[in-house]
C-alpha positions in Angstrom: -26.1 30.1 3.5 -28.0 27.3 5.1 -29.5 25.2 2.4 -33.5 25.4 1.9 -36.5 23.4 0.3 -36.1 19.5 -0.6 -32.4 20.0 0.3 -32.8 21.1 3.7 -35.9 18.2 4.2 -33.0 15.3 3.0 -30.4 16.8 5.1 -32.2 17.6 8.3 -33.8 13.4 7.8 -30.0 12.2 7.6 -29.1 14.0 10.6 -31.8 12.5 12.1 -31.2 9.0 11.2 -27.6 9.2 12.2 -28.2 10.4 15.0 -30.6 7.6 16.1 -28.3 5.2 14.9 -25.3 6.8 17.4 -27.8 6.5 20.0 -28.7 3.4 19.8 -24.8 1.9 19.5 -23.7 1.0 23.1 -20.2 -0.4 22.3 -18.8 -0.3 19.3 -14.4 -2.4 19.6 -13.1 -3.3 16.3 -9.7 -4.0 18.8 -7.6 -1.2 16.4 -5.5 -0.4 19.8 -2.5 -2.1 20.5 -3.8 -3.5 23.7 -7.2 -4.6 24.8 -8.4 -1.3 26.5 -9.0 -1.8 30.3 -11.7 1.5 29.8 -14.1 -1.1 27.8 -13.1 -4.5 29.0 -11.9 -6.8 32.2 -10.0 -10.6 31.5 -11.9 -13.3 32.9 -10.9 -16.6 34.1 -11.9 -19.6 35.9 -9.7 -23.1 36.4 -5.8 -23.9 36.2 -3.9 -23.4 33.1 -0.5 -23.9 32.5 -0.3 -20.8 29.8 -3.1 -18.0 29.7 -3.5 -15.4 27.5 -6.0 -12.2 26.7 -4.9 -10.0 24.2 -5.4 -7.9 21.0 -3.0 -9.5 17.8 -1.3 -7.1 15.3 -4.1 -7.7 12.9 -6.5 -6.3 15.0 -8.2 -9.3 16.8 -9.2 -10.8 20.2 -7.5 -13.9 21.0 -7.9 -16.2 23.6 -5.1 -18.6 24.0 -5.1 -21.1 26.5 -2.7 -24.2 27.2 -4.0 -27.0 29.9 -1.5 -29.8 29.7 -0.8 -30.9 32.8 -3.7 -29.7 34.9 -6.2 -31.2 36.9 -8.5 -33.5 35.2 -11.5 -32.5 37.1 -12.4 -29.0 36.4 -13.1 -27.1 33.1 -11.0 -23.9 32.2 -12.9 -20.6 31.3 -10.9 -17.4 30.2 -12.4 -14.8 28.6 -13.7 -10.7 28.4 -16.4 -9.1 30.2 -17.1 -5.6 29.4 -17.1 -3.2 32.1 -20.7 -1.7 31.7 -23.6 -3.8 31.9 -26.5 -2.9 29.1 -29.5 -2.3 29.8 -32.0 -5.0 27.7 -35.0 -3.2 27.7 -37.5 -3.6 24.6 -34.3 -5.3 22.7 -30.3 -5.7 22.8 -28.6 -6.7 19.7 -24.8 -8.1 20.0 -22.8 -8.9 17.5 -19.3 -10.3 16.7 -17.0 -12.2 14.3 -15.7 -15.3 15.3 -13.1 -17.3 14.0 -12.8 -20.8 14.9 -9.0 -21.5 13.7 -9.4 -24.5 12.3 -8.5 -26.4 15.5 -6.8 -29.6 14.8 -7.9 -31.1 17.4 -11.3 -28.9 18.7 -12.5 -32.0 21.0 -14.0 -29.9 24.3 -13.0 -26.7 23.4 -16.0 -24.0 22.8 -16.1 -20.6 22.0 -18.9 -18.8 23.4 -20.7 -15.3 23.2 -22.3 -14.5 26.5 -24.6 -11.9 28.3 -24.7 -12.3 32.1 -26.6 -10.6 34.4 -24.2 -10.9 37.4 -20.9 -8.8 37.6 -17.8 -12.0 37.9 -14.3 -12.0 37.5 -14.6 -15.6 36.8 -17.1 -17.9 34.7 -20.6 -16.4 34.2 -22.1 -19.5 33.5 -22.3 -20.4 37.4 -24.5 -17.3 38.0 -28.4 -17.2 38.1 -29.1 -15.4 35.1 -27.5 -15.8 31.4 -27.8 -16.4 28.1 -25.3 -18.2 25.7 -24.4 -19.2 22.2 -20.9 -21.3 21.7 -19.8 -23.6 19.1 -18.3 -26.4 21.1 -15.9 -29.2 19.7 -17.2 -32.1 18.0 -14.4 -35.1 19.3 -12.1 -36.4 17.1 -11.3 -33.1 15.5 -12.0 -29.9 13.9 -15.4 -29.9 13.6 -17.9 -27.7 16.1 -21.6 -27.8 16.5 -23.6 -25.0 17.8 -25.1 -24.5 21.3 -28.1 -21.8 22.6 -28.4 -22.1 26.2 -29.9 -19.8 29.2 -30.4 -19.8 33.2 -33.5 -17.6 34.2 -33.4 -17.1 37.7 -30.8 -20.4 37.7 -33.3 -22.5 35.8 -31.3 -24.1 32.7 -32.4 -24.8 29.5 -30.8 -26.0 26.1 -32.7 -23.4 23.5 -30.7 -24.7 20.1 -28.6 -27.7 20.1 -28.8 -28.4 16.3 -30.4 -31.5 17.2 -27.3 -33.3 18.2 -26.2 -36.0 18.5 -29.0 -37.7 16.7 -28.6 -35.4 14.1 -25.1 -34.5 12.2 -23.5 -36.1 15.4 -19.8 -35.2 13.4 -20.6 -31.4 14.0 -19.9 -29.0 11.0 -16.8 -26.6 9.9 -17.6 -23.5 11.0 -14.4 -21.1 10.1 -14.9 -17.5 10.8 -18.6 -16.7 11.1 -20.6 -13.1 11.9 -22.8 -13.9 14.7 -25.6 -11.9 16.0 -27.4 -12.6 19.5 -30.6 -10.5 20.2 -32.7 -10.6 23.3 -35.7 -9.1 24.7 -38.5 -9.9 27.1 -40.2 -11.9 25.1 -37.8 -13.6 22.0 -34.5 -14.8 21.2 -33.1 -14.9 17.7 -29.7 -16.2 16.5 -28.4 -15.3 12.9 -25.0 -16.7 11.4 -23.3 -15.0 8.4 -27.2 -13.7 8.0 -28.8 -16.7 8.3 -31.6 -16.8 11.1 -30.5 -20.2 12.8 -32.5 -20.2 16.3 -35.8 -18.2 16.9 -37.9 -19.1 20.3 -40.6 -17.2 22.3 -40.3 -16.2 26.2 -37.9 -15.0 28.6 -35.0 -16.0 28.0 -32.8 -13.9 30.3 -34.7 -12.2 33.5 -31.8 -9.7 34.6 -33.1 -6.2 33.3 -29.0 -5.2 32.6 -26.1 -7.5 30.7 -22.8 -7.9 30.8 -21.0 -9.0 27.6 -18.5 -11.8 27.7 -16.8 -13.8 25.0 -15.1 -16.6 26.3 -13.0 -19.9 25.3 -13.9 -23.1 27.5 -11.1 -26.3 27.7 -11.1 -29.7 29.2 -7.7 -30.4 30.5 -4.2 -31.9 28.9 -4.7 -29.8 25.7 -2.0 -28.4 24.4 -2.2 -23.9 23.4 -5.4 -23.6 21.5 -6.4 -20.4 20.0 -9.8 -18.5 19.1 -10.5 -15.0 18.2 -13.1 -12.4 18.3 -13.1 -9.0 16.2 -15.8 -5.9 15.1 -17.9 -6.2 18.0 -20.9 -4.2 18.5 -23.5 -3.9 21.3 -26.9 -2.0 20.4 -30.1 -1.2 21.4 -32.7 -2.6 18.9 -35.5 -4.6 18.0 -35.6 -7.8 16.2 -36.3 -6.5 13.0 -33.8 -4.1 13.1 -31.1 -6.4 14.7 -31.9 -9.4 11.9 -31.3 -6.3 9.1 -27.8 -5.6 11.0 -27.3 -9.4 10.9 -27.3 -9.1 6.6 -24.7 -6.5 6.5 -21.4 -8.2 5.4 -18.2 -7.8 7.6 -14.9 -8.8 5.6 
């Protein structure tokens, strides 16, 4: 017998609910398949290497390994993921992922980066028109990283967060394994690590209407295999509100 009364009001309003929250999920890769799943995402690179590497580790992680020793001095190296389908920003697109640093020893012009492009590449997305990134780049000598908003609309650059460096904590910080969150819409940008709200800025920020997701390691030259990873990552459609709530969840 179908249930009746209050019953049937709470059930029918968590159907609801769930089913608004399955709508709004675009992509949803915690990386539990053996191999990174060619239906969901493309490797990217850009530069020489002498070692390479794209792949999902037994514990269920993105990693991004790349070796540059002996390579040419004058170009940067970019290998990463792009997802195949580009998302449509619309009122608001919410992207999150955890990132783990790995304690470089030596971190010095390495970054690791999560990016939404509005051109379709095979290579670096940061030489199109339109894009919008936030990477932790390496803080020479060492382990340390510092964080870095940036954005081309319609291939005009701009620095959004820099966390005033280098006249302020010029050393960079340890950042570990963090739960980012990137939102974007017409008219804002918001950054939250491990919940905190660390960038907020007004305007348009990225002027292609559809996204690509990449997350991508950058690294100078003559550096011997450096790792980083990415896990649990999630694409939705949202507004800010609801994106900084998802922000607060905890991910282990």
């Amino acid at each position: 017998m179908a249930p009746t009364g209050p019953r049937a009001g709470l059930l029918g309003a968590t159907f609801l609910l769930a089913a608004s929250v399955a709508a709004q999920t675009r992509l949803q890769d915690d990386f539990s398949s053996p191999s990174l799943r060619e239906d969901r995402w493309v490797v990217t690179a850009d530069g020489d290497f002498k070692e390479r590497g794209a792949d999902v580790t037994a514990d269920h992680r993105l990693r991004l390994r790349a070796d540059t020793v002996g390579t040419r001095d004058d170009t940067v190296k970019f290998l990463g993921v792009r997802t195949r389908e580009a998302f449509a920003v619309g009122a608001g697109l919410c992207v999150s992922s955890t990132l783990d640093w790995n304690d470089q020893a030596n971190g010095s012009y390495l970054s690791a980066a999560v990016i939404l492009a509005g051109s379709e590449t095979l290579g670096n997305p940061l030489t199109g028109q339109d894009w919008l990134a936030a990477e932790y780049v390496g803080v020479p000598p060492g382990r340390n990283a510092r964080l870095q908003i940036s954005s081309s609309t319609s291939g005009r650059r701009r620095t959004l967060e820099d966390e005033g460096w280098p006249l302020v904590q010029r050393s960079g910080r340890r950042i570990g394994r963090v739960r980012v969150v990137l939102f974007v819409a017409p008219t804002a940008t918001r950054f939250w690590e491990n919940g905190e709200l660390r960038h907020q800025s007004a305007g348009l920020a990225l002027s292609a209407g559809r996204a690509f997701l990449h997350l991508q390691l950058s690294s100078h030259s003559n550096y011997p295999a450096r790792e980083v990873y990415f896990d649990d990552v999630e694409v939705r459609s949202a507004d800010a509100e609801e994106c900084g709530r998802a922000a607060l969840v905890p991910h282990s």
